[in-house]
SETORLUM-654017 format. One record per atom (N, C-alpha, C): y negated, z, x. Coordinates in steps of 0.001 Angstrom, whole numbers, padded with zeros to 6 digits, always signed. Layout:
YZX...
***
This chain:
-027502-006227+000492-026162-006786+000312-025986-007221-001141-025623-008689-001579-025250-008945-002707-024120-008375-003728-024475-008516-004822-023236-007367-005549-022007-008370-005608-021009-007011-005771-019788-008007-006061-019522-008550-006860-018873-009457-007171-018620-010120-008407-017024-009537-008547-016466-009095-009461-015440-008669-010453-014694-009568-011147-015819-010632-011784-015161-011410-012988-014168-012573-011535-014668-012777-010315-014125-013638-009630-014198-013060-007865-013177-012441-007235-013476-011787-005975-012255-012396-005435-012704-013533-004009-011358-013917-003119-011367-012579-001850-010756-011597-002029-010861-011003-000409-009812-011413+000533-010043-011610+001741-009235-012107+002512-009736-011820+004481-008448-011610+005246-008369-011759+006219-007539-010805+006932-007614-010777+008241-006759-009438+009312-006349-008268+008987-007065-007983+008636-007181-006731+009143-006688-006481+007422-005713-005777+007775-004337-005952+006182-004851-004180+005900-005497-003035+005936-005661-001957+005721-007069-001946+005062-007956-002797+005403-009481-003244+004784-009206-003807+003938-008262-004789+003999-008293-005740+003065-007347-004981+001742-006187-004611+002095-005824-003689+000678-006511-002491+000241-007465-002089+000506-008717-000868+000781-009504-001779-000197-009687-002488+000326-010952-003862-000877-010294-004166-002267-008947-004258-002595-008540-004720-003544-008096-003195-004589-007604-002507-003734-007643-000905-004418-008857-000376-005553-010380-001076-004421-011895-000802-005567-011510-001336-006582-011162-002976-006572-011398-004019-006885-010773-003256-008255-009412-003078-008317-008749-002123-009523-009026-001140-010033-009640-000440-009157-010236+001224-010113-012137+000363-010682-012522-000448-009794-013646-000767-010797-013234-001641-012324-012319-002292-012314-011944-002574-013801-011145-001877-014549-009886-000878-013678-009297+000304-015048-010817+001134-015494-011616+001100-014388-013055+002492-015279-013704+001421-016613-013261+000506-016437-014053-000105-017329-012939-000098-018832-011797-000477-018413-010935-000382-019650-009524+000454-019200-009298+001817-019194-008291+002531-018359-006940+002315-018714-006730+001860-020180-005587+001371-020484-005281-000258-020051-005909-000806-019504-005885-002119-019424-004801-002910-018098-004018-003259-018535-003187-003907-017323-003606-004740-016419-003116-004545-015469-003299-005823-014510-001830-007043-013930-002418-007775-014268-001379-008967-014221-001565-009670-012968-000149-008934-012440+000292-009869-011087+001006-010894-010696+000675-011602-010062+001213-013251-009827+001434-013237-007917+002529-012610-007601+003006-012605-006175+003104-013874-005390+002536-014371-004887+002940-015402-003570+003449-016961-004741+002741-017441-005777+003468-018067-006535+003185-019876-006227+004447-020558-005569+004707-021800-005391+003637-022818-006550+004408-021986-007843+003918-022727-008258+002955-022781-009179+001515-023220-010054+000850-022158-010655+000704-022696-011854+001050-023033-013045+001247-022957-014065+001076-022158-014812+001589-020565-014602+001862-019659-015329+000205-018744-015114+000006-019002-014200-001424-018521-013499-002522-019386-013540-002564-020399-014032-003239-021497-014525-003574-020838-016081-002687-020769-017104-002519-020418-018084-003340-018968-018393-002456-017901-017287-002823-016880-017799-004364-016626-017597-004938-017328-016559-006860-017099-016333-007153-017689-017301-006635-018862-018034-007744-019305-019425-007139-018926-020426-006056-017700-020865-006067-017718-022499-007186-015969-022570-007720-016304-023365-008937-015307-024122-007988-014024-024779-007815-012769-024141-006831-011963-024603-007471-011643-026563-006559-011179-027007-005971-010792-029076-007006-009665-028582-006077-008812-028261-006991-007387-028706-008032-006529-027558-007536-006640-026314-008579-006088-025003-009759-006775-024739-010865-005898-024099-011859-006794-024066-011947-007925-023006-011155-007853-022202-010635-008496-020501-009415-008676-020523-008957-009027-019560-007831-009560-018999-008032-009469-017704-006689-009002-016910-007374-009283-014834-006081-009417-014831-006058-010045-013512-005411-010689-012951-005397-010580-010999-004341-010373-011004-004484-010274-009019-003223-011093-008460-003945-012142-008061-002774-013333-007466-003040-013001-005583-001548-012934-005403-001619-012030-004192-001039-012968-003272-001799-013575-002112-001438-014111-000976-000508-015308-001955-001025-016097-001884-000435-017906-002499-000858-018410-001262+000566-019175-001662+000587-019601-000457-000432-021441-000264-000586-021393-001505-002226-022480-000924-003370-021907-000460-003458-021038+000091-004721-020282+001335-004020-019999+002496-002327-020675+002655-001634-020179+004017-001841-021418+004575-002046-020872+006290-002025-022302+007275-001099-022654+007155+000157-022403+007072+001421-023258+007006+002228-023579+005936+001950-024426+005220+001946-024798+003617+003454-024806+003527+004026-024328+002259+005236-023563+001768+005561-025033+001319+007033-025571+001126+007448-026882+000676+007964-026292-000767+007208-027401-001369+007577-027626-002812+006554-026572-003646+005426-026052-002623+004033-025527-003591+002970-026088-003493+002618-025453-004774+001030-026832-005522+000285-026509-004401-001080-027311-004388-001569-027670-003092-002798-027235-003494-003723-026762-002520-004780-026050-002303-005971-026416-003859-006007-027359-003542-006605-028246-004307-006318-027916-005907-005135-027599-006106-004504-027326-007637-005504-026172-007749-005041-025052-006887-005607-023793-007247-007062-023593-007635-007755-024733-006538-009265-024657-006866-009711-025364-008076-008547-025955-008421-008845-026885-009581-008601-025940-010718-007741-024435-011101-007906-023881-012065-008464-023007-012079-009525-022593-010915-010625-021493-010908-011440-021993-011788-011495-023579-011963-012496-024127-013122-012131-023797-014692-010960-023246-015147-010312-023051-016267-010341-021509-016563-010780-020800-015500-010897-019045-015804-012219-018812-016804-011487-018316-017989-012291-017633-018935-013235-016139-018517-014430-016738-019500-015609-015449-019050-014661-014268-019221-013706-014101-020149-013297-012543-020650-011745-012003-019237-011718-013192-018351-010992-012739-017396-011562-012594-016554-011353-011441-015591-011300-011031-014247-009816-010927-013223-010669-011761-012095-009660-012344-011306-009781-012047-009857-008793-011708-008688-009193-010885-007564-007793-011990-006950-008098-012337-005902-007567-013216-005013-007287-012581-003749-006212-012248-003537-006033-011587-001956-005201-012298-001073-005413-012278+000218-004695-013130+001484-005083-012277+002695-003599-011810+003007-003631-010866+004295-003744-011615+005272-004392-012460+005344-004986-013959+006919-006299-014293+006016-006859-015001+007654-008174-015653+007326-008080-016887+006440-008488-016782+004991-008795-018474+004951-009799-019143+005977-008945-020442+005748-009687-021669+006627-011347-021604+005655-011930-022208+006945-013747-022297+006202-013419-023433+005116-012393-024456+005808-012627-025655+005023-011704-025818+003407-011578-024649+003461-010602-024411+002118-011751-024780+000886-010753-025707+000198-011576-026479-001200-011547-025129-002204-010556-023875-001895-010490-022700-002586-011992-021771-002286-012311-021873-001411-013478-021038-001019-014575-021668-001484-014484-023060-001599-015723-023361-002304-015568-023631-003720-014388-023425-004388-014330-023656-005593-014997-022114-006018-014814-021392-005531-015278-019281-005462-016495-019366-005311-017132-019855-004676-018590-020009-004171-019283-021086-005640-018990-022146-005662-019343-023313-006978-019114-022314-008434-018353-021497-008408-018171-020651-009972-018759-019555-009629-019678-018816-008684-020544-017597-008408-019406-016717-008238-018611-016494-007450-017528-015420-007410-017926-015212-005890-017565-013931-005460-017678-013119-003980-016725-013634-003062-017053-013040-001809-015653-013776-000889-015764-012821-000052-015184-011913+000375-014833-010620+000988-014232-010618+002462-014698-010766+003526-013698-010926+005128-013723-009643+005509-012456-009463+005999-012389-008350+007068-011727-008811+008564-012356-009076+009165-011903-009488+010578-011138-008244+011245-010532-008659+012399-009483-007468+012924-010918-006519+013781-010365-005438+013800-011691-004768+014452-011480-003961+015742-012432-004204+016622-012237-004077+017916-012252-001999+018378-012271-002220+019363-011655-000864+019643-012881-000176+019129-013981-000196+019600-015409+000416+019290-015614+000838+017511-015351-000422+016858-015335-000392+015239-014658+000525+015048-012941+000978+015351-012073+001661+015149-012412+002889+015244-013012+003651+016398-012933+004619+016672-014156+004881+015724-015626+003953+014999-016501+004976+014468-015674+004936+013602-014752+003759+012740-014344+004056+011211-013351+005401+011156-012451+005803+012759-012088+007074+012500-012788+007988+012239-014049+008095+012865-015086+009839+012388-015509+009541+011428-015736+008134+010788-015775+008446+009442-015096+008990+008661-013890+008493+008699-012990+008912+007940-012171+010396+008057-012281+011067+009177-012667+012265+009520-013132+013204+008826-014379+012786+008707-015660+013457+008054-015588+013012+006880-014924+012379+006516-014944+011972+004410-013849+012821+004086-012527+013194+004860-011500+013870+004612-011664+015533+004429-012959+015983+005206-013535+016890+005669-012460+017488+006904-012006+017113+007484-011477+018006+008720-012078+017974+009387-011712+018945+010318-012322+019814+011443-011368+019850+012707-011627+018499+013343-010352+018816+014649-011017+018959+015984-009690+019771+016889-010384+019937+018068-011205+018675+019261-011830+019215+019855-012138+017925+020947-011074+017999+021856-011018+016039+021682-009921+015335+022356-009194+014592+021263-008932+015222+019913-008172+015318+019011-007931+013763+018406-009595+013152+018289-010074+011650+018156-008877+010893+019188-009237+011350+020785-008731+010191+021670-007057+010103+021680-006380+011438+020927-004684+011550+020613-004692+010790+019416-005472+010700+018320-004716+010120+017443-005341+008414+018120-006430+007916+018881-006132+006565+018697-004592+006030+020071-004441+007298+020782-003123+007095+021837-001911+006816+020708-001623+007754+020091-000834+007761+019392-000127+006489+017919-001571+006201+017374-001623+005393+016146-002081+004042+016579-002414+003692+017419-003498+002459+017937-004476+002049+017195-005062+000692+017329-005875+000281+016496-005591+000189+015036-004606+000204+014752-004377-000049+013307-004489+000961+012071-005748+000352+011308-006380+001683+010833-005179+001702+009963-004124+001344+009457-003195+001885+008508-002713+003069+008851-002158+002700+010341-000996+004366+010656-002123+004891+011089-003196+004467+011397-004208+005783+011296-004593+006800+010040-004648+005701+009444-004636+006574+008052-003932+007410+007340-002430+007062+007874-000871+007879+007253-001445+008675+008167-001602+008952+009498-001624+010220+009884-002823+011144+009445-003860+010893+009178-005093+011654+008746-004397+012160+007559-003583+011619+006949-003267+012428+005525-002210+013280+005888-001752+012992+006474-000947+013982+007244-001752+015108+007535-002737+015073+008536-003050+016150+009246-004073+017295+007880-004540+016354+006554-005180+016829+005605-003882+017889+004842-002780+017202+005106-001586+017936+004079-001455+019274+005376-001325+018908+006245-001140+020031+007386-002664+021186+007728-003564+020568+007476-004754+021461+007465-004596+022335+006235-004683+021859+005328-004786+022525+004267-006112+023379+004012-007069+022687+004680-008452+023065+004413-008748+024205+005797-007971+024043+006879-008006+024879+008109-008137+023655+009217-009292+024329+009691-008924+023940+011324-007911+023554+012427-008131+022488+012696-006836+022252+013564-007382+022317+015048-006516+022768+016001-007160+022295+017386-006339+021092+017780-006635+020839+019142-006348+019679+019395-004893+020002+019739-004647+021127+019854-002966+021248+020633-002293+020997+019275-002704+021632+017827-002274+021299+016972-002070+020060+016542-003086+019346+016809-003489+017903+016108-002425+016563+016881-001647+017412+018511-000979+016557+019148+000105+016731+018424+000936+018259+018154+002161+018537+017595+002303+017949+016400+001192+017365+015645+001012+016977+014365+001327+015492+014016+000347+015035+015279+000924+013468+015517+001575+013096+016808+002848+013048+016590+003166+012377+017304+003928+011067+017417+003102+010853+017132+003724+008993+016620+005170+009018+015431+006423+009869+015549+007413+009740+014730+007607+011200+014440+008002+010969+012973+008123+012950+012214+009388+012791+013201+010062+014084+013233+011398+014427+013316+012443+014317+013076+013463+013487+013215+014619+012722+012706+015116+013341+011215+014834+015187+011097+015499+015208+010182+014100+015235+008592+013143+014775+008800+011786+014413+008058+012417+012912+007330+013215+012046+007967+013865+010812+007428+014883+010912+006722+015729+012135+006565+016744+012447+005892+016541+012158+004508+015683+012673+004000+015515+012703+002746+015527+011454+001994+014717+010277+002321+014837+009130+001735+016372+008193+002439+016814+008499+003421+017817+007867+004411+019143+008159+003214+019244+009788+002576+020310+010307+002334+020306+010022+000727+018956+009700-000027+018634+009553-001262+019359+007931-001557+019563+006968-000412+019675+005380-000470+021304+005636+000096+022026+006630+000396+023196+006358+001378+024441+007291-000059+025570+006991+000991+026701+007026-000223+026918+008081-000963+025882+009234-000808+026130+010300-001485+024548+011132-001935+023429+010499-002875+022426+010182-003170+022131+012161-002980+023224+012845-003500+022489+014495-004161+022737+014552-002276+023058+014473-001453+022219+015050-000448+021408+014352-000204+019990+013635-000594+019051+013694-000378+018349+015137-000861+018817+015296-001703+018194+016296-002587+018457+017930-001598+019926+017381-001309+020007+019324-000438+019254+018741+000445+019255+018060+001231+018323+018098+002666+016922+018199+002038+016696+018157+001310+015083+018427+001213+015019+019602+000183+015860+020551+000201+015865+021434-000437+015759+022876+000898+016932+021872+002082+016834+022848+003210+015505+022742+003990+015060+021618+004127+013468+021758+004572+012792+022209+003724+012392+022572+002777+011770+023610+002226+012204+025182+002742+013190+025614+002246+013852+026469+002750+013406+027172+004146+013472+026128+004606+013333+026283+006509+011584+026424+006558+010605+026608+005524+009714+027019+005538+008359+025552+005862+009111+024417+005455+008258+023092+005931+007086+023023+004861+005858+022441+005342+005038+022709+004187+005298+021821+003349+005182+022339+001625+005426+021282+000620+004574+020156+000815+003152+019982+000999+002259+019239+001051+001924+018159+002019+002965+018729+003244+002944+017760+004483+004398+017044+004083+005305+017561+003464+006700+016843+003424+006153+015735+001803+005696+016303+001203+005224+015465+000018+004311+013953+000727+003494+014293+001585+002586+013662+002351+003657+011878+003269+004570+012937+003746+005346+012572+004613+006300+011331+004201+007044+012072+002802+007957+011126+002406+007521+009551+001418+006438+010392+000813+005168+009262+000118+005315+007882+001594+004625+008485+002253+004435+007655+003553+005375+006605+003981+006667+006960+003541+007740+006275+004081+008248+005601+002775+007864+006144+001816+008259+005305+000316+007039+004012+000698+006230+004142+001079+004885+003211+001066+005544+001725+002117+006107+002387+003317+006259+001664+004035+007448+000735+004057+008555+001476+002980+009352+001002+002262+009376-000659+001267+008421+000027+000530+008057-000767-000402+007151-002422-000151+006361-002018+001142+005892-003359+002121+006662-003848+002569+007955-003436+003106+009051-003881+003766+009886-005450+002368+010195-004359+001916+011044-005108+000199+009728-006514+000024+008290-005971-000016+007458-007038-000616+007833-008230+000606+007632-008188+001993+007435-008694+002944+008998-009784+002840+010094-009103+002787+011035-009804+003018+011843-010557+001472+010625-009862+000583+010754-011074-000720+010310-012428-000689+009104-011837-000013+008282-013680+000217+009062-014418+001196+009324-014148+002570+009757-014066+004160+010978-014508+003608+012089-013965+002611+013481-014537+002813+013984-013499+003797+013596-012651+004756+014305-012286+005910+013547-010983+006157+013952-010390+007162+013259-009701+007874+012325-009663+009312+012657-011245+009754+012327-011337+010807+010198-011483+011292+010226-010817+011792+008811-010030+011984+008260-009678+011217+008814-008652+010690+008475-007223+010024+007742-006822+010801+008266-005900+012220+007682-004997+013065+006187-005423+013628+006223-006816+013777+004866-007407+014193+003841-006828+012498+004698-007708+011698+003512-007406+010543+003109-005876+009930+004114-005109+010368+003628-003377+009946+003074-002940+010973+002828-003506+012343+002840-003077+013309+003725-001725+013519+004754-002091+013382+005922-000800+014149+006647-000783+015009+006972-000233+015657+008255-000209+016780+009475-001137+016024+010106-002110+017031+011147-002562+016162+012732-001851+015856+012989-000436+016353+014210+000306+015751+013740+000477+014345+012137+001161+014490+011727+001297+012795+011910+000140+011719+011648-000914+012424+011724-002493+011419+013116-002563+011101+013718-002512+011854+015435-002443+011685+015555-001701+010599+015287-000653+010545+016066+001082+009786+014842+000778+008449+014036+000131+008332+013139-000006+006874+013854-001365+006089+014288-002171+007303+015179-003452+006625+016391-003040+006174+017008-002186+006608+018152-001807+006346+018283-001283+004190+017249-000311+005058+016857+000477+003877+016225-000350+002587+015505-001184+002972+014853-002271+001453+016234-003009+000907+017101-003181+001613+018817-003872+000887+019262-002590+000052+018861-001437+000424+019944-000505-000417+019382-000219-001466+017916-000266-001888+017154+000004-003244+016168-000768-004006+016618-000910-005043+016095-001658-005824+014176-001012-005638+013617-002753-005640+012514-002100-005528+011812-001308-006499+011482-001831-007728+011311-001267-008941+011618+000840-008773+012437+000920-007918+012825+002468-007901+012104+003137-007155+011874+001872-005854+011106+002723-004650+009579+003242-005005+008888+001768-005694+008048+002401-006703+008019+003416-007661+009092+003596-008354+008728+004352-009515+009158+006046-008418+009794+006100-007408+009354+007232-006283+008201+007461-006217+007447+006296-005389+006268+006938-005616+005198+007296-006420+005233+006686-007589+004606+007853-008837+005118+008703-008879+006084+008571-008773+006725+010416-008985+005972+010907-007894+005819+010647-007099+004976+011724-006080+003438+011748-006134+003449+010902-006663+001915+011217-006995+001838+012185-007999+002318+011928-008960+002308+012602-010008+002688+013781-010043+003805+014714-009215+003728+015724-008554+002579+016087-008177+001750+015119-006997+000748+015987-006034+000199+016464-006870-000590+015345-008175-001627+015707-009315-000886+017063-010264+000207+017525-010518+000441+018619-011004+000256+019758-009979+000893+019607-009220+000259+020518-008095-000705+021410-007990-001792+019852-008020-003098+020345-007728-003969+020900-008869-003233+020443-009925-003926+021228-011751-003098+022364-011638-001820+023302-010684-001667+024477-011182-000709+024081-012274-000166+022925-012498+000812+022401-013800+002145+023268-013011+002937+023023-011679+004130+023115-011504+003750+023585-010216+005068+024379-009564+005039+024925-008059+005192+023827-007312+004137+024061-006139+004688+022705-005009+006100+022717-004514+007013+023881-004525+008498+024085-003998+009119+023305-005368+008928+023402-006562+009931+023189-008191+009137+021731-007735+008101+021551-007541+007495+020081-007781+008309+019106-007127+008581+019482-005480+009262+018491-004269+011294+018659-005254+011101+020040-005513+012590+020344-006040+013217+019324-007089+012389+019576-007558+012508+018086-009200+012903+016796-008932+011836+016178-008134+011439+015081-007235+012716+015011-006789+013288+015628-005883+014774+015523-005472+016127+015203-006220+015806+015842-007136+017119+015896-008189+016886+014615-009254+015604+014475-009365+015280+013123-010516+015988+011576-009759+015294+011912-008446+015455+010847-007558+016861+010396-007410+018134+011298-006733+019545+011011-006207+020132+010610-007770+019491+011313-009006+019911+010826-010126+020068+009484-010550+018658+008829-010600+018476+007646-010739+018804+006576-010047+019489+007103-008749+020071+006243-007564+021633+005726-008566+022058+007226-009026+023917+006999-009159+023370+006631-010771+022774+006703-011133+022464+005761-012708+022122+004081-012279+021358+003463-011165+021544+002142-011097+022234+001596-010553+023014+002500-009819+024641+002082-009446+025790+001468-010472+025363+002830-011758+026270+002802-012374+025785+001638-013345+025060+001071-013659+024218-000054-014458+024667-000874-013816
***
């Protein structure tokens, strides 16, 4: 297999969990290279000027520069009115400086006949497909991923989570981390592994982010003070609410580009009450917050797991920082 190229990588296609899986490397192989080093994003941009620019100026003081222009809409079949045209874009892959690195993503197939794919190919840069993957693919990439997580589930356990999650290795994946926050390095059987997934947490598992966005932000904070309380594990509710900040935050991206909400549920693949109640929810918070949630939870797990803070004070904090910063950008 040929190596990747870094300084120039288009990944693209279906299967939207491979393909943000591909661009995830794509970033930890250039922060290892410079860990302070930013990455400069250019969302869905009409028009490219600014992204023209930023691939050819030679950065002052870093040794690189990167760049991740995300789904432009000159690699979409249905060309956006009043954006530069395919052709532009391939025309400033010719202007990217050696000292930039540049990663091109599109959650659809480019066309073969895209003048972009061969402008990637003519400058030695990689081109990355992930086609949608059929039931057979699915089920080995689950025991892989199984067995990389290290769990240990009962037999049957495989054929509930693909009933449950379907093909789509994303909510396959929210639930494996799930069942990792719920193992906790134990065995699950399969009776466990059903109670574990069952397609939707428990109405009151949504409280917390529902009550953190609604007119009275500090009960987010008691309701997830009483699920603790009530003996819920920190690590599966940490697991849990991450999950829904994630799905959050696709929602806000989706209906930035979109204008709307209308087929959400197709594109997360979710039930559409859920598309409803995540649309609802991306109007009430600024995105910038929903993000900076989830560092906070990361950044929790990682204290956590160094023994820095209690997982109960960790989720506790998390609560109280959070409803805070709600009635502070209110009040802004």
């Amino acid at each position: 297999m040929a190596a990747i190229s870094d300084h120039l990588l288009l990944i693209h296609g279906e299967e939207r969990f491979l393909v943000d899986t591909a661009v995830r490397a794509w970033k930890e192989r250039v922060r290892a290279r410079s860990p302070a080093l930013d990455i400069e994003l250019f969302d869905a941009p009409a028009k490219l000027d600014r992204f023209r620019q930023s691939i050819a100026e030679v950065p002052l003081f870093d040794p690189e520069r990167c760049v991740l222009l995300r789904d432009p809409p000159q690699l979409s079949a249905k060309a956006r009115r009043g954006s530069d045209s395919p052709d532009a874009l391939a025309t400033a892959l010719a202007g990217q400086a050696p000292t930039t690195s540049l990663c091109i993503v599109s959650h659809d197939r480019v066309a073969a006949q895209s003048p972009v794919l061969a402008a990637v190919r003519a400058h030695h840069g990689s081109i990355s497909y992930f086609a949608p993957q059929r039931a057979r693919e699915v089920r080995a990439w689950l025991d892989r991923a199984i067995a990389g997580l290290g769990l240990t589930l009962g037999r049957g356990s495989v054929d509930h989570l693909l009933q449950a999650a379907g093909t789509d290795l994303g909510a396959l994946n929210s639930e494996l981390d799930k069942l990792r926050a719920y193992a906790a390095g134990r065995p699950l059987t399969a009776d466990q592994v059903a109670r574990a997934v069952a397609g939707d947490e428990p109405p009151e598992l949504y409280g917390v982010v529902e009550h953190l966005i609604g007119e009275n932000p500090a009960s987010g904070a008691a309701v997830l003070d009483e699920l603790l309380a009530d003996g819920r594990s920190s690590q599966h509710l940490l697991s849990i609410i991450a999950g829904q900040l994630r799905d959050l935050i696709l929602a806000q991206s989706y209906m930035r580009v979109r204008g709307n909400a209308i087929g959400l549920a197709a594109e997360l693949r979710i039930p559409d009450w859920r598309a409803e109640r995540l649309a609802r929810q991306a109007r009430s918070v600024p995105p910038a917050l929903a993000v900076a949630w989830l560092h906070q939870l990361h950044e929790a797990d990682r204290q956590i797991k160094n023994g820095e803070i209690g997982d109960l004070d960790a989720l506790r904090v998390f609560g109280l920082e959070a409803a805070a910063q709600v009635v502070g950008a209110r009040r802004g």
